[in-house]
C-alpha positions as CSV (number, residue, x, y, z in Angstrom):
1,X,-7.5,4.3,4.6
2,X,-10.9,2.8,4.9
3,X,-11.7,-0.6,5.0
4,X,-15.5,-2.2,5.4
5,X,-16.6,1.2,5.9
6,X,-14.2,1.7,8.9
7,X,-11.0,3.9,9.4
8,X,-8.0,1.6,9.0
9,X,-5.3,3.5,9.2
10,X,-5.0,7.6,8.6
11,X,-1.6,9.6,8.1
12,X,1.3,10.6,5.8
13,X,2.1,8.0,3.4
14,X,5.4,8.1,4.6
15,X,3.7,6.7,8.2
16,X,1.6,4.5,6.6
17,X,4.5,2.8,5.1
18,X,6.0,2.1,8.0
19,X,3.4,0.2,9.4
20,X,2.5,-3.1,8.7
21,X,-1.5,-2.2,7.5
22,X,-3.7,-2.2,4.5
23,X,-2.1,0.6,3.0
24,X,1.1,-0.7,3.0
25,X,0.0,-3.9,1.9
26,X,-1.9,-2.5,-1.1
27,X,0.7,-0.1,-2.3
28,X,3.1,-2.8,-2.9
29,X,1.1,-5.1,-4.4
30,X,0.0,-2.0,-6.8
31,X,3.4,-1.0,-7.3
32,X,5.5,-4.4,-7.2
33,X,4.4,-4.8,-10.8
34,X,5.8,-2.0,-12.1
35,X,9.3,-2.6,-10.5
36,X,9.8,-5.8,-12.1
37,X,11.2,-6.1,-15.8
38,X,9.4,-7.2,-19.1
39,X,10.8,-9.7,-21.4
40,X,10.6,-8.8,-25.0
C-alpha cells in the first residue's frame, strides 16, 4: 500500500485486514457500498 509516495503497509490482504491502516480503511469504504441493498 503506498501512500504520499511512501510504503504504508505491505502483506497478504488477509494481514492487511487485520490491521487498522489505509488498506483496510479503503477496502471498506470501496466495498461497503456494494453490501448494502437498493430500493427499487
Amino acid at each position: 500500500m503506498l501512500e504520499t509516495g511512501t510504503i504504508s503497509d505491505i502483506g497478504a490482504h488477509e494481514d492487511l485486514m487485520q490491521k487498522l491502516g489505509t488498506y483496510r480503511r479503503l477496502y471498506e469504504l470501496q466495498f461497503a457500498e456494494a453490501d448494502t441493498p437498493k430500493a427499487v
